[in-house]
C-alpha positions in Angstrom: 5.1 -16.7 7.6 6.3 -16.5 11.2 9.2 -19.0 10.0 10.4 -16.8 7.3 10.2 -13.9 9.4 12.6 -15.2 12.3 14.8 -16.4 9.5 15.3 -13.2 7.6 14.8 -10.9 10.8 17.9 -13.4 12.2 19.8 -12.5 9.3 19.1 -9.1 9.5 21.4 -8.5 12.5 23.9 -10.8 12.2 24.9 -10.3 7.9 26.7 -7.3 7.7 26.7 -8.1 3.1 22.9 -6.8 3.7 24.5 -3.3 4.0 25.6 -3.7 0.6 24.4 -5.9 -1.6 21.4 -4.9 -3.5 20.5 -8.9 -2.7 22.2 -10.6 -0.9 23.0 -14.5 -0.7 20.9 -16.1 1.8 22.8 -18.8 3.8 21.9 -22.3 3.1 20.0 -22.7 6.3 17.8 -19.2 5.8 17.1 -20.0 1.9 16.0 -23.5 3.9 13.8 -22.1 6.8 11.9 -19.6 3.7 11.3 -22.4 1.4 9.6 -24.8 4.0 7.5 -21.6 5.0 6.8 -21.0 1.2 5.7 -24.7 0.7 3.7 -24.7 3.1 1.5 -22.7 0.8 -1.0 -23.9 -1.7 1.0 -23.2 -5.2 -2.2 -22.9 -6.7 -3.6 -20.1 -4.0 -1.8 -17.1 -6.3 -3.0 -14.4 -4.0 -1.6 -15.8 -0.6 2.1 -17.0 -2.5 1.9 -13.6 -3.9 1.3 -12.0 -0.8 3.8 -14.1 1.7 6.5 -13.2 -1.7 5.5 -9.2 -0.6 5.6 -9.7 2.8 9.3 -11.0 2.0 10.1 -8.2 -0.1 9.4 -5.7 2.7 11.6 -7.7 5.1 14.3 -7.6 2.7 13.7 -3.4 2.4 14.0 -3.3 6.2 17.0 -5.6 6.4 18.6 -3.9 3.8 17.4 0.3 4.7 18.9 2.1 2.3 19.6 0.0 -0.4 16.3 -2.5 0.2 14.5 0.9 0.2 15.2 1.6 -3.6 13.2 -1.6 -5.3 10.3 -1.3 -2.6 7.4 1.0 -2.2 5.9 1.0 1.1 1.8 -0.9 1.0 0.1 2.5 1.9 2.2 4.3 -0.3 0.9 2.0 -2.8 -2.4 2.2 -2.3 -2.5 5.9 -2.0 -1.2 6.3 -5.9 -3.4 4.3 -7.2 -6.1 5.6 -5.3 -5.3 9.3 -6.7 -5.5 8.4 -10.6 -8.1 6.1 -12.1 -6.8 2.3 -12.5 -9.7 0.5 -13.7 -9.4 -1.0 -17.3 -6.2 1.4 -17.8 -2.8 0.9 -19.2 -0.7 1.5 -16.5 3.2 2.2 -16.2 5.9 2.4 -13.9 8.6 3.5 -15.5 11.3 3.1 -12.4 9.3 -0.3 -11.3 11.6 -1.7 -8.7 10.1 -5.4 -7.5 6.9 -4.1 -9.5 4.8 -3.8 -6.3 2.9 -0.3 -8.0 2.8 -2.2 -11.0 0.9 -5.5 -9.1 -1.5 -3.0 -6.7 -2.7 -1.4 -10.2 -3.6 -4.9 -11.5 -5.4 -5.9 -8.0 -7.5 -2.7 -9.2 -8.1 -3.5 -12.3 -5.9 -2.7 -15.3 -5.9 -3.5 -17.9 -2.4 -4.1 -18.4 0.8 -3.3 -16.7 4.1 -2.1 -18.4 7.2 -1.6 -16.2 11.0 -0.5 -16.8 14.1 -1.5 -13.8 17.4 -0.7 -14.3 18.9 -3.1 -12.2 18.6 -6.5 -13.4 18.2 -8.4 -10.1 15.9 -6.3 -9.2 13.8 -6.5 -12.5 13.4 -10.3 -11.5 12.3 -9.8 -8.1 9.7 -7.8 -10.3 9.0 -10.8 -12.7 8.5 -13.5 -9.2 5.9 -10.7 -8.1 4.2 -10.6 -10.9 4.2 -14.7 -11.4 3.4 -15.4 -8.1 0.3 -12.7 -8.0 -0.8 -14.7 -11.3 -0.3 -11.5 -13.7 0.9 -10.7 -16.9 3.6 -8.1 -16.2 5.0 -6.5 -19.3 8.7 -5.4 -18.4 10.6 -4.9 -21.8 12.8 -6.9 -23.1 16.2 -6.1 -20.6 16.8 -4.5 -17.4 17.7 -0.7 -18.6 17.8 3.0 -17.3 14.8 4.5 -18.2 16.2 7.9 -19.0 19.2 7.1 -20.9 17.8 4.0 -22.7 13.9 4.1 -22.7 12.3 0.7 -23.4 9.0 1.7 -24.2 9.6 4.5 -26.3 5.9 4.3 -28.3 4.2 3.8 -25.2 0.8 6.1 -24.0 0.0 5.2 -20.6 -4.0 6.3 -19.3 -2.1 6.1 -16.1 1.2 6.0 -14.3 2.3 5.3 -10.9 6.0 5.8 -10.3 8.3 6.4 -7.3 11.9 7.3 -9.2 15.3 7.5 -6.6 15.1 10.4 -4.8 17.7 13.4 -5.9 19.7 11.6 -8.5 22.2 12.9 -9.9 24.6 12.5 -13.2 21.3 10.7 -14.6 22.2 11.8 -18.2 24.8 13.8 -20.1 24.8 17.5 -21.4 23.6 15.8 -24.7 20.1 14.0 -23.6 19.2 17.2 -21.6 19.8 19.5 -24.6 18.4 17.7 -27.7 15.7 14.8 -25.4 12.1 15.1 -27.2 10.8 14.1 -23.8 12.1 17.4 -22.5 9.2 20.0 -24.1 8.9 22.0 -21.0 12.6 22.7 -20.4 16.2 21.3 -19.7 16.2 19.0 -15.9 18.9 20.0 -14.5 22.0 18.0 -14.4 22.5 17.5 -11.0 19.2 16.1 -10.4 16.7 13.8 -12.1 13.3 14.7 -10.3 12.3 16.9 -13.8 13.7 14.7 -16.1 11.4 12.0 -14.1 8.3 13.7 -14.2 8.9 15.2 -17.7 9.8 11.4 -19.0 6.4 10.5 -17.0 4.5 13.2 -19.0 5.6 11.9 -22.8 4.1 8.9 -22.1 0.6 9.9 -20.7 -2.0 9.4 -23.4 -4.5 11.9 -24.1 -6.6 12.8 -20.9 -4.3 10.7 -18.5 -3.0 11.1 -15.3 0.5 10.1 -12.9 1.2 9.8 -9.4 4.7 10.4 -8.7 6.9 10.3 -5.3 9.5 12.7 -5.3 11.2 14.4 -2.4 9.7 17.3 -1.0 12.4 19.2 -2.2 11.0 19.2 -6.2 8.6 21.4 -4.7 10.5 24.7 -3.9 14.3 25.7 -4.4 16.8 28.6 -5.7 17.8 26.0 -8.6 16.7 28.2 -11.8 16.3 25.2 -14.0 13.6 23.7 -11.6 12.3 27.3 -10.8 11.3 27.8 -14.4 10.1 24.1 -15.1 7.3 24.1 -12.2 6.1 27.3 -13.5 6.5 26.0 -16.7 4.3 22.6 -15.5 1.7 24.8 -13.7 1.4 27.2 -16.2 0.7 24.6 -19.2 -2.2 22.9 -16.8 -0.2 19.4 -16.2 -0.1 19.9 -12.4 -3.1 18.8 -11.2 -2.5 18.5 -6.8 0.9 18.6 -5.1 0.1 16.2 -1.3 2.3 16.9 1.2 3.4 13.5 3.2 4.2 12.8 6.6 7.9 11.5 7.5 8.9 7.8 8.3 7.0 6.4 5.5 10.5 4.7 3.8 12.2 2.6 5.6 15.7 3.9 3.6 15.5 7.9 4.1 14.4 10.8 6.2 13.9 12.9 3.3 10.5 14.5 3.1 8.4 13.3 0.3 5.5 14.5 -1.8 3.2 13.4 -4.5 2.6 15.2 -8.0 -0.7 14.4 -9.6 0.2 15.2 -13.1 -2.9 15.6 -15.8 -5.1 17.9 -17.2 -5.6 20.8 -14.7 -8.2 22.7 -15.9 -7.0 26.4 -14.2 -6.3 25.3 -11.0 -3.9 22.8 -8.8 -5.0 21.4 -5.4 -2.8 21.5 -2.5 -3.2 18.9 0.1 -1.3 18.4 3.5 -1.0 15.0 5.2 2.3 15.4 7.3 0.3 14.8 10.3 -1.4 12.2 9.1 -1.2 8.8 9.9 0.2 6.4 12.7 3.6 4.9 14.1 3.7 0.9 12.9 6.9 0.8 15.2 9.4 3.3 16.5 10.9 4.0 13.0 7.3 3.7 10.5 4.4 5.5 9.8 1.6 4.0 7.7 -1.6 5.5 5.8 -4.7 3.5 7.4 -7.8 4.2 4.6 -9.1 6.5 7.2 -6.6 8.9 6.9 -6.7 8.7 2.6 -10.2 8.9 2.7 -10.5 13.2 3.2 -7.7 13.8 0.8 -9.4 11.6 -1.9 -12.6 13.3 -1.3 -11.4 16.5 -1.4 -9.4 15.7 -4.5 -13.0 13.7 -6.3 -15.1 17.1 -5.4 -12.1 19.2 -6.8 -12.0 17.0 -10.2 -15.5 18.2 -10.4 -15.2 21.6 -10.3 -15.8 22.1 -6.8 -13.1 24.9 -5.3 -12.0 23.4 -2.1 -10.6 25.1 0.9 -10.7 22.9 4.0 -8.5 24.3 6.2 -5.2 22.3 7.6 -6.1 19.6 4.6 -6.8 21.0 1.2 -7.3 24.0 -1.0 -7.8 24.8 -4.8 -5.6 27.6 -6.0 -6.0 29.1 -9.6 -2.6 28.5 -11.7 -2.6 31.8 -12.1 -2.1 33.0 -8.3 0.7 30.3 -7.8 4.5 31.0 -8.5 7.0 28.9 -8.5 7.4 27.7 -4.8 4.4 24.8 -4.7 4.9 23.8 -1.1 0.9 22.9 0.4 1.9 24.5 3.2 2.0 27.7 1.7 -1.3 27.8 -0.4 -3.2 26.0 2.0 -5.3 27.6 5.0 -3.7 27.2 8.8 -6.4 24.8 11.2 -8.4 27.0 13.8 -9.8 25.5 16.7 -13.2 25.7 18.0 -12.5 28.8 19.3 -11.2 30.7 16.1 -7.9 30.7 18.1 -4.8 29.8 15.5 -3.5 26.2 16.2 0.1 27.1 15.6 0.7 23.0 15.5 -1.3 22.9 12.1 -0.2 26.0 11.3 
């Protein structure tokens, strides 16, 4: 794709539209240089056209920072959800599926089937290409819609969902869906925010014994709002919260916000904290990526605490009953500080 690159990477710094347009339109001479470096590819090779289309899409994301940012989820970040909730044979959705890259790593592990939901309808056909080009069948209702207000799949029970909704979003829905929304059993989101009307929205469509991995800022995790306050305790407290992983910064190529994953599931009495903010490498200057090496721990930990096995491995994971924890779930604070050989604190893991 080295074509494709220099053409897109060209554009990058000389189209100021890629600031603002959610996609913009290519010059005739770039949509040029891409096609001859897409046709150079055998059509009937789905895996390698499906992987030059991703390789595209993260161009675009980088191009674009904030605004490629919100229809692309970074590879490692991909691989690390559905690494955390079993895949294989599942129904699998993704309810805020952006150019369906969760939606396509799920079927590369072995779905079953894939269900997605986009609001913005450009977007939702960036999706479509992904799947077509990776040769899947990629169930994405009927319309581009938003999720929360107009929910596309109402009758659907997921065995597993992998989702990573817009950070912090707010005026998502009116006085009206928070109030009376079946979805909302564990309390009313509050309005100036969407990440509980995300995770509770993920939750009504888990079927029986299933599990989600959701992205949401690491603000979700702690916070004076009361609404929130009372919905994580409420979470915790009726055993859906299953870990809470900390990440490291400079994964997204469109914020600096800190971000977390929530396992969501059946508990069982007790919620694993897990830290990886120091984990990982620098791609470039401005990203970070998960290598497998640095996964592999956490999903050990997280396989062994699925078993019944209370973990506490200090610096990277502990068990905690639900009945110690309040409502502030930052790892950070449940999990062990790092000695050295010593015994003498390491106040950088600390």
């Amino acid at each position: 794709l080295p074509a494709a690159e220099r053409a897109l990477t060209d554009l990058a710094t000389r189209d100021p539209r890629l600031g603002t347009d959610p996609l913009p339109e290519l010059p005739a001479d770039r949509v040029r240089a891409v096609l001859r470096a897409l046709g150079r590819i055998d059509p009937a090779d789905d895996d390698v056209l499906g992987e030059a289309f991703t390789h595209l899409l993260g161009l675009l994301a980088r191009a674009e920072g904030r605004r490629g940012g919100q229809f692309y989820t970074p590879p490692c970040l991909r691989t690390l959800l559905a690494s955390l909730v079993p895949v294989q044979d599942a129904v699998v959705y993704d309810p805020c599926c952006g150019s369906g890259g969760l939606l396509v790593e799920a079927a590369h592990a072995g779905a079953a089937r894939v269900v997605g939901q986009e609001l913005n309808p450009a977007t939702r056909e960036l999706a479509a290409w992904n799947g077509l080009l990776h040769g899947l069948d990629v169930d994405l209702g009927p319309s581009a819609g938003d999720t929360l207000r107009q929910d596309l799949h109402p009758g659907l029970r997921a065995d597993a969902v992998l989702a990573n909704p817009p950070f912090n979003t707010s005026r998502w829905g009116d006085e009206e869906l928070a109030r009376s929304d079946a979805r909302f059993a564990w309390g009313k989101p509050s309005l100036r925010n969407a990440n509980f009307a995300w995770l509770q929205h993920i939750l009504s469509h888990l079927a029986e014994g299933g599990r989600a991995a959701v992205i949401l800022t690491s603000g979700s995790l702690a916070g004076r709002d009361l609404r929130e306050r009372a919905l994580r305790e409420a979470l915790v407290h009726d055993d859906r919260v299953e870990a809470i992983i900390a990440l490291p910064d400079q994964l997204f190529h469109n914020t600096v916000i800190g971000a977390c994953v929530w396992v969501l599931g059946r508990a069982r009495g007790r919620v694993l904290f897990a830290d990886l903010r120091e984990a990982g490498r620098m791609e470039d200057r401005a990203s970070r990526v998960l290598d497998p090496e640095d996964l592999a721990p956490l999903l050990d930990a997280l396989g062994r605490h699925r078993d019944g096995e209370d973990i506490d491995a200090p610096g990277l994971a502990r068990s905690v009953p639900a009945g110690e924890l309040d409502e502030d779930l930052t790892p950070g604070r449940w999990i062990r500080p790092s000695l050295d050989l010593d015994g003498v604190l390491d106040v950088d893991a600390a």
